[in-house]
N, C-alpha and C positions, 0 to 999 in steps of 0.2 A: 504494500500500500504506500503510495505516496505521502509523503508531508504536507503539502498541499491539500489534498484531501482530508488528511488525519484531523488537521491542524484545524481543517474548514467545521468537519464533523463534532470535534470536541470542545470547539468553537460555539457552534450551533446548539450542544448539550448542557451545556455552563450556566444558561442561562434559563432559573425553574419556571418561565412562561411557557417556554419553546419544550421543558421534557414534558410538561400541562398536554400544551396540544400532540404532542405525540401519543400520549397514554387517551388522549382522546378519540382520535383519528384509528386506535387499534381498533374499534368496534363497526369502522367503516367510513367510506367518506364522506363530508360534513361541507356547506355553503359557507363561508366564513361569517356569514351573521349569527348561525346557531353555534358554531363554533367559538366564538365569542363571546358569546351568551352564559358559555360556562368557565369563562374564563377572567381575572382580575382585570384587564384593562379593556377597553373598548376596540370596538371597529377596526380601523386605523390602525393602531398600534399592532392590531392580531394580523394583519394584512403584513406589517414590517418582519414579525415574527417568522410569518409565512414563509415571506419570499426569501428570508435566511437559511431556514431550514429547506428548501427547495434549492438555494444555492449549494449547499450542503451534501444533496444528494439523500437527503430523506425521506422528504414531502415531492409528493405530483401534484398536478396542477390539469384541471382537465375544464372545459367549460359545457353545459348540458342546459340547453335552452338561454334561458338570463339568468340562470345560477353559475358559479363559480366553482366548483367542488375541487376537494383535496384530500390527499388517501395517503397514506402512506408508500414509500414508495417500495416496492417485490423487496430489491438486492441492496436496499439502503446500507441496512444497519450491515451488511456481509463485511465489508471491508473492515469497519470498526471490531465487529468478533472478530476477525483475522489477529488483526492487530491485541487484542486481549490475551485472546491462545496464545499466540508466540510469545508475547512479555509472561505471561502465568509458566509456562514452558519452560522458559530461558531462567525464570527465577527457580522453580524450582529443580533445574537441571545443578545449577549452581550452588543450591542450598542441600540437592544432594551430595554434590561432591566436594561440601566443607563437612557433612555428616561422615562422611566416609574419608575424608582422609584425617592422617595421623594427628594433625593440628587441631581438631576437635575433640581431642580427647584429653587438651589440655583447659579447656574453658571450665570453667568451676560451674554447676548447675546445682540452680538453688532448691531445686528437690532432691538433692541428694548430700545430705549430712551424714559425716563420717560416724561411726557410733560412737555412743561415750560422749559427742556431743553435743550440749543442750540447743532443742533450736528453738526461734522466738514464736511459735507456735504452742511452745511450752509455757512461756510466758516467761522465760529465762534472756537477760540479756547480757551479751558480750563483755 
């Protein structure tokens, strides 16, 4: 996935009007008047909303008599999961293999108290 996209997408998401009308738009697509109608700002402003999340590659845009409609777009959000998986991936590829090598097993881990001594769960301190 490009930067340009990512950047556009989580750009578009940042902002809780625009995930509003997403979570609204997943039940089908909506006139931006009614779509507005459930949402904190007026007309106008859901219009500016729109057309970012449309520049974004979220939102479609279709026109059906003198209404306006907008739906979510199929393959919007795909890029964005892409980019999820492989960061969730890459981390935990990494965080496997500080678990696994020898250098972890020098970290002190605070569930494991040597016995004999007292821990502050005991209500014992240092």
């Amino acid at each position: 996935m490009s930067n340009l996209s990512s950047d556009a997408m989580f750009d578009a998401l940042g902002d809780p009007v625009r995930r509003l009308i997403l979570r609204e738009l997943r039940h089908g697509p909506l006139p931006v008047g009614r779509l507005a109608d459930q949402l904190p700002v007026g007309r106008p402003a859901a219009s500016k909303h729109l057309k970012v999340l449309q520049g974004a590659g979220l939102v479609e845009h279709r026109s059906s008599g003198t209404k306006n409609l907008y739906s979510l777009a199929p393959a919007g959000l795909v890029p964005l999961q892409q980019w999820l998986v492989e960061t969730w991936d890459d981390t935990l590829t990494r965080f496997a293999d500080f678990v696994n090598s020898e250098g972890a097993a020098d970290v002190p881990r605070p569930d494991r108290v040597p016995r004999g001594t007292p821990s502050a769960a005991e209500g014992h301190q240092p």
